[in-house]
N, C-alpha and C positions, 0 to 999 in steps of 0.2 A: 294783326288779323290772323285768326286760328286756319291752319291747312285745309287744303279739301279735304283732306284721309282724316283729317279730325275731325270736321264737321259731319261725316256719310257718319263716323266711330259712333259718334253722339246720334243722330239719328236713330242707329239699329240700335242705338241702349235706350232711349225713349221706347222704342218700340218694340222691344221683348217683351217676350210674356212670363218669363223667368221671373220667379221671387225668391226671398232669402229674407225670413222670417224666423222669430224663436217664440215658440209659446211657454207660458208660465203655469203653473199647477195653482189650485186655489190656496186661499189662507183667509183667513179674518183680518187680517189688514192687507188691501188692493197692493200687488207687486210684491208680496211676501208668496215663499217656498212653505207648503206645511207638511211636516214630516210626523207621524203618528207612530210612535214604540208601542210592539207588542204588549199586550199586559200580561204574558205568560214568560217573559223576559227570552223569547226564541232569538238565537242568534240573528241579527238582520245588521247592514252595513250601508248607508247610506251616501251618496256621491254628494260631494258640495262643490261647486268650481269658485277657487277662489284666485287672485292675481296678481300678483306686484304693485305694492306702491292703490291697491283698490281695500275697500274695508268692503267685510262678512261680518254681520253681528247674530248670531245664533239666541235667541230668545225662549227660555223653557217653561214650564206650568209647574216648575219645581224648585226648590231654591237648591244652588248646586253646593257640593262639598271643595271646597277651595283648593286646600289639598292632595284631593284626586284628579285632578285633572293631569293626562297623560299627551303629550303633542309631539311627535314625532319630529324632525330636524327645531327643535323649539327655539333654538341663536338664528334661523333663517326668517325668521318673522321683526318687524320691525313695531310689533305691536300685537300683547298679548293682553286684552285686559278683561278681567275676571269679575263679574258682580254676583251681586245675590241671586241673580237665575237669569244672570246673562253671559255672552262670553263673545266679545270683537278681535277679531283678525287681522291683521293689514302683513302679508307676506313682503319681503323685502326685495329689494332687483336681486339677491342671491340666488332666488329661486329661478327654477327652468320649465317652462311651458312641457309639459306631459308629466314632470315629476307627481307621488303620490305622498301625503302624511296622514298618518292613522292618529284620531282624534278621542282619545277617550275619558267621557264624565261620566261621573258619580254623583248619585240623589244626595243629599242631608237625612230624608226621611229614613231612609232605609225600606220605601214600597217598592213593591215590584215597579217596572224594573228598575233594579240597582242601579244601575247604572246603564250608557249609549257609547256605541261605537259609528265614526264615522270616516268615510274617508276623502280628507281636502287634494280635489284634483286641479293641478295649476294650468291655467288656462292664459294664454297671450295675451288676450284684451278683455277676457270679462268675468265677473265674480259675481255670484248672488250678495245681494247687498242684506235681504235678511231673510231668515229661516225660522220658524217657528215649531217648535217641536214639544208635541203634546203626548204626556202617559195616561192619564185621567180620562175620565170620559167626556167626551164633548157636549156640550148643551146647544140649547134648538137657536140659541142664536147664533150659533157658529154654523150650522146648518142653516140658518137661513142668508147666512154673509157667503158661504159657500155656493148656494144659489143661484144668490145674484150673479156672485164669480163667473158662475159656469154660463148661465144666459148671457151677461157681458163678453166672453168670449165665444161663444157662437155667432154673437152678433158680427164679431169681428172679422171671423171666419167667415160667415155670408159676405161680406163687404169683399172681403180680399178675394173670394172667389168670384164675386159679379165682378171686381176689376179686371182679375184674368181673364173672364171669359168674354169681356168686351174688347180685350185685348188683343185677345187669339181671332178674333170676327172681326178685328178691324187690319185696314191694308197695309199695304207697308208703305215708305216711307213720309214724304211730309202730308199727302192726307192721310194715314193711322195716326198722326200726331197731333192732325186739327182734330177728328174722328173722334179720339177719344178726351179731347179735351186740355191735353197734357201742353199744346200750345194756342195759344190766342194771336190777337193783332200786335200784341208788342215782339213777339218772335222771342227768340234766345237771347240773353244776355250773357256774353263773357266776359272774361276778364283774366291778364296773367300774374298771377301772384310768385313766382318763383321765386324773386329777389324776397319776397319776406317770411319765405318759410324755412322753421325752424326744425332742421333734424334733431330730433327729440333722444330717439333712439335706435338701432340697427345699425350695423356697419357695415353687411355684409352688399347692400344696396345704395347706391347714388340716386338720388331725384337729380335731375338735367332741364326738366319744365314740368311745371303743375299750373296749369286754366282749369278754374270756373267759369261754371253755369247757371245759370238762373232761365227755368220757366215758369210757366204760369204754376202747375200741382207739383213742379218738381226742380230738384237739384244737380249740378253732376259734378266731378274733382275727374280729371284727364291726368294721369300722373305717366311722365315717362322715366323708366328708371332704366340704369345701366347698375349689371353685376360686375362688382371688382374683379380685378384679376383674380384668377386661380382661385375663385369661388364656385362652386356648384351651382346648375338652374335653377329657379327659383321660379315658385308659379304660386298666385295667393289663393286662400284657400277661403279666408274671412275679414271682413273688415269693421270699423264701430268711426261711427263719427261721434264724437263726444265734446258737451263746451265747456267753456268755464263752471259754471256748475254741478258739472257731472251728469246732465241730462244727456241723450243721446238722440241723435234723427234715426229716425225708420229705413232700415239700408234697403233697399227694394231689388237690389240686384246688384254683383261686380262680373265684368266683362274683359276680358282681357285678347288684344287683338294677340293674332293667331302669329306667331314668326317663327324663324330657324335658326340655329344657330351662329349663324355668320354677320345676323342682325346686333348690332353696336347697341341699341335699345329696347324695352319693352313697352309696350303701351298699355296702364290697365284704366277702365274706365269705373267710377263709383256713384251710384243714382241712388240718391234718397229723397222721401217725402218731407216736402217742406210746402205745405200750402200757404205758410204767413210769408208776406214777404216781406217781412220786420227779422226775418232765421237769416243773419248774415252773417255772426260768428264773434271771434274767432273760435274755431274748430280745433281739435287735435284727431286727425285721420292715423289709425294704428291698422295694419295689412299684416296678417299672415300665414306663412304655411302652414302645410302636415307635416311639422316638425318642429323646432327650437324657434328657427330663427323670423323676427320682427322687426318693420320699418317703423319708426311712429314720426310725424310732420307734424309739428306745430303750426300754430297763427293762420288757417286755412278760413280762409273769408270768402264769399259770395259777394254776387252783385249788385 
């Protein structure tokens, strides 16, 4: 049976109005990054977040010069592969979350511009998976896929913010949670998975107990961690649930109860949407700071 100080934990995380969202820029194909080169070739430098052990495939309206291509720590990448006007990424565990590399191709045509500079910023848990990057001029179907894009995400944004604000006007605890929906007659389901998860990666952190959650619209991972000796405080900053697949859940918010120093553990709590209740996993939950260092837990299953 989970603690009373766990269960109140989980209560106030259902019932924040806190979100933790990442919007996308449009492209011609849904979930693509599109990046447009000046056609007068003015210097411009482009952020790409890319991640260890994650693929970035850059996709261009040009066929590139094979030979030009310039990638900055280029033995740190576990996967550099070059096509006719394409170019995929997969950075290797050498790399370190804030490091920078300067990416630069060259046309075949020799039209303006010559060539693109970019720069791959290494991110703990997530990479743009693709980027589209257009010198030419655009036609009206790409403006009208664009469109759609931008309608599809307002819509989205209306949705999130009616959820907030039904959020913030509803009570607190377990009626803000019948209130808005987030619990029904079956209540909460938990469960403690500790014995079967798998420290993936970080050292500088112990998991001690990880319970699941199951509600009706929603998910939660309770993780308590203890910092090794003579390790620095540690406070997460971001989180990704990620499955087999490589799909990810909607992280809606991470909470971390309040302690002091003299406390032997942490407690952070992790809420994401899962409206099917067929989403039970296995998960791999990655946590990190504003800095280097990364927990990742494997096999993380729901109820």
């Amino acid at each position: 049976m989970p603690s009373s100080s766990t269960v109140v934990l989980l209560a106030l995380l259902f019932a924040s109005a806190a979100a933790f969202a990442q919007s996308e820029s449009s492209a011609s194909v849904p979930g693509a990054r599109r990046i447009e080169l000046p056609p007068d070739g003015s210097p411009s430098i482009a952020e790409i977040a890319v991640s260890a052990g994650l693929s970035t495939g850059l996709y261009f309206d040009s066929d590139l010069m094979r030979d030009g291509i310039e990638l900055e720590g280029w033995e740190r990448f576990s996967l550099v592969d070059i096509g006719q006007a394409t170019l995929r990424l997969i950075p290797s565990s050498r790399v370190t979350p804030g490091e920078h590399f300067r990416l630069v191709v060259r046309f075949r045509d020799g039209a303006a511009p010559v060539s693109a500079a970019f720069l791959l910023q290494v991110h703990p848990a997530k990479a743009e998976p693709l980027v589209e990057v257009y010198r030419g001029k655009r036609t009206i179907e790409t403006y009208q896929q664009e469109t759609r894009q931008v309608r599809a995400e307002l819509e989205r944004c209306r949705d999130e913010n009616s959820r907030l604000v039904a959020e913030h006007e509803a009570p607190d605890g377990l009626a803000g949670l019948l209130s808005t929906g987030t619990l029904d007659k079956d209540g909460v389901a938990g469960r403690i998975v500790t014995k079967d998860i798998l420290l993936l990666a970080g050292r500088a952190l112990e998991a001690i107990s990880v319970t699941t959650y199951r509600a009706k619209k929603a998910v939660a991972v309770v993780v308590k961690l203890t910092t090794k000796a003579g390790a620095q405080p540690w406070s997460p900053k971001g989180v990704t649930l990620r499955g087999r697949t490589g799909a990810e859940l909607k992280v809606l918010r991470i909470w971390q109860q309040p302690s002091n120093p003299l406390d032997e553990f942490q407690s952070i709590v992790v809420e994401a949407e899962a409206p099917e209740a067929g989403v039970q996993g296995p998960f791999s939950l990655k946590l990190w700071e504003d800095g280097p260092r990364t927990v990742t837990l494997g096999n993380v299953t729901f109820p």
